[in-house]
Each structure stands twice: as C-alpha cells, then as structure tokens.
C-alpha atoms as an extended CHARMM CRD file, in Angstrom:
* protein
*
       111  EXT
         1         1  UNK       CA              6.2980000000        9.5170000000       10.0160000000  PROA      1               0.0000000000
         2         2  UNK       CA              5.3020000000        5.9670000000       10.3410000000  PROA      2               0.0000000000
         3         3  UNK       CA              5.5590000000        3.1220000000        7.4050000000  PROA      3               0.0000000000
         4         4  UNK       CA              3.2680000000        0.2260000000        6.4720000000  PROA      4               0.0000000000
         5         5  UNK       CA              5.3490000000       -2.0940000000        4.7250000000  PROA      5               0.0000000000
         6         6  UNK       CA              3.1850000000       -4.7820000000        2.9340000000  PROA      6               0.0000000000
         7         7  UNK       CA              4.5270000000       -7.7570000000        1.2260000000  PROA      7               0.0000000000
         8         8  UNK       CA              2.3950000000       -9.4490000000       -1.0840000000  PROA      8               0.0000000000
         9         9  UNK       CA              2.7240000000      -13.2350000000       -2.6660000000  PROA      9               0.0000000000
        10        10  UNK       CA             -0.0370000000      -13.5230000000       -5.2950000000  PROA      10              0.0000000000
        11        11  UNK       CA             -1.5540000000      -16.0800000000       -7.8930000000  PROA      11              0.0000000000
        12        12  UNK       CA              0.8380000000      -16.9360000000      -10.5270000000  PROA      12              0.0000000000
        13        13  UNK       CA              0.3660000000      -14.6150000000      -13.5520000000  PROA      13              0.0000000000
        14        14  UNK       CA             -2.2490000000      -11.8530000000      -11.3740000000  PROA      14              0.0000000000
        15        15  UNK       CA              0.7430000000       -9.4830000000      -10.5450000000  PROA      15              0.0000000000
        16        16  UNK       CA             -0.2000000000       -7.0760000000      -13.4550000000  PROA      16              0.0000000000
        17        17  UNK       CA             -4.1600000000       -6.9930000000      -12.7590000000  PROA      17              0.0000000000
        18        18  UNK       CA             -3.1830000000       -6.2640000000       -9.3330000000  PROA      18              0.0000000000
        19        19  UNK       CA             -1.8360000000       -3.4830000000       -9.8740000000  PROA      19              0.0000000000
        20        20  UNK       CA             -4.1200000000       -2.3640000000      -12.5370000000  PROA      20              0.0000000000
        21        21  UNK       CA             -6.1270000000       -2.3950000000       -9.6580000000  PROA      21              0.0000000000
        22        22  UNK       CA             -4.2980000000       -0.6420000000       -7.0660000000  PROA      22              0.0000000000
        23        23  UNK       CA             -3.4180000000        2.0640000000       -9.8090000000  PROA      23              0.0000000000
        24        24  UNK       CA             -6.9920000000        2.6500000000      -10.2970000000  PROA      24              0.0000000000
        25        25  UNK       CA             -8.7790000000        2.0300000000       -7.1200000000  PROA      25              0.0000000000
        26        26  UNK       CA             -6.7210000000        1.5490000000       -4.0470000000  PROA      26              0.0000000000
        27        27  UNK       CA             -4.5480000000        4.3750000000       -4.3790000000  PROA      27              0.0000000000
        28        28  UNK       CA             -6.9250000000        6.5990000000       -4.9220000000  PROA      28              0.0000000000
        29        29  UNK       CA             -8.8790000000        5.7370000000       -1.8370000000  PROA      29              0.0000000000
        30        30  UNK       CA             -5.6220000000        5.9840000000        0.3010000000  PROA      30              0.0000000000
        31        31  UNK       CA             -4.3180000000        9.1150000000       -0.8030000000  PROA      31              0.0000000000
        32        32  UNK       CA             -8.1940000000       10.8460000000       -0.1190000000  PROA      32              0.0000000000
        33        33  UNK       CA             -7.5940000000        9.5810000000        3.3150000000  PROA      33              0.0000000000
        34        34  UNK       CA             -3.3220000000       11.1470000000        3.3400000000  PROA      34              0.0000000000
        35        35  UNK       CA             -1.5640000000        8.3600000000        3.1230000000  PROA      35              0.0000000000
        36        36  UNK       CA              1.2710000000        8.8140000000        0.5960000000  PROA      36              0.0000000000
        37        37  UNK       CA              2.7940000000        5.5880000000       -1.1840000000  PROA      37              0.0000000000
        38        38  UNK       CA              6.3890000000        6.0440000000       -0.7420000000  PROA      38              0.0000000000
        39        39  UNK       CA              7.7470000000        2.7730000000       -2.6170000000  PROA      39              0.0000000000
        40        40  UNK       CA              6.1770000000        0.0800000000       -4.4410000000  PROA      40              0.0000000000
        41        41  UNK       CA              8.1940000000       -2.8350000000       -5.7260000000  PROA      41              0.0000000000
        42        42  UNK       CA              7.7210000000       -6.0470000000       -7.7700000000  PROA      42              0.0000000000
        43        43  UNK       CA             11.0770000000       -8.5630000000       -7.5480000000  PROA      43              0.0000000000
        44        44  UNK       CA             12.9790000000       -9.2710000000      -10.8080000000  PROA      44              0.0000000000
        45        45  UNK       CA             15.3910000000      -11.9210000000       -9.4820000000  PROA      45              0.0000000000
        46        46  UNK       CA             14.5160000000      -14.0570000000       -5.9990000000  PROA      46              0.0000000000
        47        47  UNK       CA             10.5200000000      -14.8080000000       -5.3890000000  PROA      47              0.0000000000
        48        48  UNK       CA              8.2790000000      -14.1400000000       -8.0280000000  PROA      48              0.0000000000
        49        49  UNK       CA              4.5450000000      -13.1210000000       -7.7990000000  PROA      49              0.0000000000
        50        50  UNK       CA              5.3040000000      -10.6770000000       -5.2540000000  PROA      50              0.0000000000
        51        51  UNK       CA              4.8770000000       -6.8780000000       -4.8040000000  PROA      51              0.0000000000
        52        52  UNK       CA              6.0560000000       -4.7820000000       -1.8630000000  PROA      52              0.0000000000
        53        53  UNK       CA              4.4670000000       -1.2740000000       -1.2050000000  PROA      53              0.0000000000
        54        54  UNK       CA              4.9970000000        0.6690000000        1.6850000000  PROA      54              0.0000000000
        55        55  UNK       CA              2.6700000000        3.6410000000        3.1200000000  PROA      55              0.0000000000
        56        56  UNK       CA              3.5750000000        7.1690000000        4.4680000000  PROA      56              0.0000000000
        57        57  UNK       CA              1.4110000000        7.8880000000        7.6210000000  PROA      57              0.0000000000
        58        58  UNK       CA              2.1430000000       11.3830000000        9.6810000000  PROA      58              0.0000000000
        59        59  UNK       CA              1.5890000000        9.4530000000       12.8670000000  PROA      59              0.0000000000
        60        60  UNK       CA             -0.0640000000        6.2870000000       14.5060000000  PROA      60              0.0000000000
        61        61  UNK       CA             -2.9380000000        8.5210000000       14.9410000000  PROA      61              0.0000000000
        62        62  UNK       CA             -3.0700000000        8.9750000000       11.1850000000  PROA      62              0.0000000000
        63        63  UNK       CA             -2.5740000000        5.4110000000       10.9400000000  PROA      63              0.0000000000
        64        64  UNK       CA             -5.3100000000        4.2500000000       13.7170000000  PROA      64              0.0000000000
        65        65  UNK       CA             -7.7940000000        7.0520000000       11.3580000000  PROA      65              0.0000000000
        66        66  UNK       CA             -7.0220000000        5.9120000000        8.2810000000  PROA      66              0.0000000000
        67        67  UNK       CA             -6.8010000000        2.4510000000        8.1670000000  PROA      67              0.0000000000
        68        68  UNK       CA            -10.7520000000        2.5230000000        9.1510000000  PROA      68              0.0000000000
        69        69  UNK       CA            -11.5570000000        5.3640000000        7.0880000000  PROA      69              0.0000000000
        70        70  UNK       CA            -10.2720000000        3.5860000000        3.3820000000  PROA      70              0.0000000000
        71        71  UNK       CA            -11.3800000000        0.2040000000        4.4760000000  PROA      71              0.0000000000
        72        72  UNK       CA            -14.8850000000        1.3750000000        4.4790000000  PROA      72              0.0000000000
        73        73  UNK       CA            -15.0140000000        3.6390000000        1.1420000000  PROA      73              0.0000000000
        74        74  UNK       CA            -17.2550000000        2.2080000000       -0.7580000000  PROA      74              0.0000000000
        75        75  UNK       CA            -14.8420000000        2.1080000000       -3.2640000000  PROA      75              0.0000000000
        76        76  UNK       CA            -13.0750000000        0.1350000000       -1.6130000000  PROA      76              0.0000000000
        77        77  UNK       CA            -15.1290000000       -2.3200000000       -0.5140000000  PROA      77              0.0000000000
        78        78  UNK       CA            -17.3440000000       -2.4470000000       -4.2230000000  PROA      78              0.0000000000
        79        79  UNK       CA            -14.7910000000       -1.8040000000       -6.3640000000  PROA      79              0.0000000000
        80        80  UNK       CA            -11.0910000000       -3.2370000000       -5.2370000000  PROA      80              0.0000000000
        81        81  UNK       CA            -11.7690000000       -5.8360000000       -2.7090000000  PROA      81              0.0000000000
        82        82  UNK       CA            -13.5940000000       -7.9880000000       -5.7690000000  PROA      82              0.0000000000
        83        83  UNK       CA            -10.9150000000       -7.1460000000       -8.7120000000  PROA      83              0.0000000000
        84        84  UNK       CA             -8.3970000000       -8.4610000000       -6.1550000000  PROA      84              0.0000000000
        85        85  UNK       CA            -10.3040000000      -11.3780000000       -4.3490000000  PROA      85              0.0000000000
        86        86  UNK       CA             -8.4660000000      -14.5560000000       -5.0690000000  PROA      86              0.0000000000
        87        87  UNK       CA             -5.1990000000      -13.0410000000       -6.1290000000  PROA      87              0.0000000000
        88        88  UNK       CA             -3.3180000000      -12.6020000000       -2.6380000000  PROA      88              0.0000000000
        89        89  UNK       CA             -1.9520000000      -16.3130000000       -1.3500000000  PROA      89              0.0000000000
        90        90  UNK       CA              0.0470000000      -14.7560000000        1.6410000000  PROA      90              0.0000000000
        91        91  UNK       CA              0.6840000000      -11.1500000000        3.1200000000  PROA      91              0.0000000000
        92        92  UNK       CA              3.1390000000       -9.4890000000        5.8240000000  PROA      92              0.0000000000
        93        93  UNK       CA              2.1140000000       -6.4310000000        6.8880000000  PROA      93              0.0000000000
        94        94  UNK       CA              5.1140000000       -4.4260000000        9.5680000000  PROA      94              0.0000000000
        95        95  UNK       CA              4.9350000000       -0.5100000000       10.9530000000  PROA      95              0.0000000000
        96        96  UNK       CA              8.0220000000        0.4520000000       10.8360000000  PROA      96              0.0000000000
        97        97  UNK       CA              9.4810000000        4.0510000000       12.1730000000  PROA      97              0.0000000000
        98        98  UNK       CA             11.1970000000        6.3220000000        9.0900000000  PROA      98              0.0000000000
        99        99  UNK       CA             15.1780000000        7.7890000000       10.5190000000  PROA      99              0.0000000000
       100       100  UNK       CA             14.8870000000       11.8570000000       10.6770000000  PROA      100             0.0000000000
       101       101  UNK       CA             17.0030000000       12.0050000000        7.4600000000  PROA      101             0.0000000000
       102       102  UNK       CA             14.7560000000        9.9180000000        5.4690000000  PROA      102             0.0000000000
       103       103  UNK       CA             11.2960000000       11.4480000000        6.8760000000  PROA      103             0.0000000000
       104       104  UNK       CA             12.9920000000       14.9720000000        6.1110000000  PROA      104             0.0000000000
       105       105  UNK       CA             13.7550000000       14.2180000000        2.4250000000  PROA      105             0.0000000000
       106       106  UNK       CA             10.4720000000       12.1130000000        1.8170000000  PROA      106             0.0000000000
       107       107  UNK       CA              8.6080000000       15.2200000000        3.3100000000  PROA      107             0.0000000000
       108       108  UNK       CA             10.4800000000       17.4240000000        1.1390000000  PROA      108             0.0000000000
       109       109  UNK       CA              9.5940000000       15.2020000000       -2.1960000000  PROA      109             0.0000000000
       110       110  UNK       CA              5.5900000000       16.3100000000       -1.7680000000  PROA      110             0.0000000000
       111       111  UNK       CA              6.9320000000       19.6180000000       -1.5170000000  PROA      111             0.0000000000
C-alpha cells in the first residue's frame, strides 16, 4: 500500500466546518473510488488550525486512478470544493510507502 499524507493549515475557527464537510462529502467520494482513510488528526498542543489525514491506496496505480476519478464526482466538485473554498491557507501533500508490518495489520483492520 501507498499513503497520501495531507497536512492542512486552515482559517482560524473553520477546523470544525471542515470536517463537517469531509465527514459528509469528501469521504464519501473517496471511499466509492477505494481509498480507505487510515488516520485523521487535528493538533491539541503545537500549531493550531491544522488537520492531518492520510489515505490508503493499494498501489500507485490505484493512486494515478483515483485521484482523477474523485476529483471529478460531481460531488465533489458541486458539493465540497464550495463548503471548503476559502478555508485552506497552506497544504503539504507526501506519498509515502506503508512497512510490511503496518500494511499487514491495516489490511487486516477492513477485515
């Protein structure tokens, strides 16, 4: 498995309609396309405003498919990109490789 681990800084004070918004949009959309979430994270001592969520895909093939695939749901693009649009200030995006004892436990968690 392969990991997209996003780091957001948002607006002051948006952190809970984010992910109001990601709870009712974005992962839905992600997990029609496979991708599992496999952490998401908001700080409670260091930088505030943030939120870290990282994204299970089986492969870079699965990745280079799905990225395309959710970005154009129309879901996606009518229903999340405005609820969010103006919240995100900064974002890091890496692809990072999961160790064989992690992958086999995640796997193992979806049963």
């Amino acid at each position: 498995m392969i990991y997209d681990m996003r780091t957001y800084d948002l607006t002051p004070g948006s952190v809970p309609a984010y992910m109001q918004a990601v709870r009712e949009v974005a992962l839905p959309v992600r997990e029609a396309q496979g991708i599992k979430l496999a952490g998401w994270y908001t700080p409670d001592v260091g930088k505030l405003h943030r939120v870290v969520h990282i994204w299970a895909y089986r492969d870079y093939a699965h990745f280079e498919e799905a990225r395309p695939a959710f970005r154009n749901d129309p879901r996606w693009v009518n229903e999340y990109l405005p609820r969010v649009k103006g919240m995100v200030v900064s974002q890091q995006s890496m692809v990072m490789n999961g160790s064989d004892f992690w992958n086999e436990r995640f796997e193992q968690s979806f049963g």
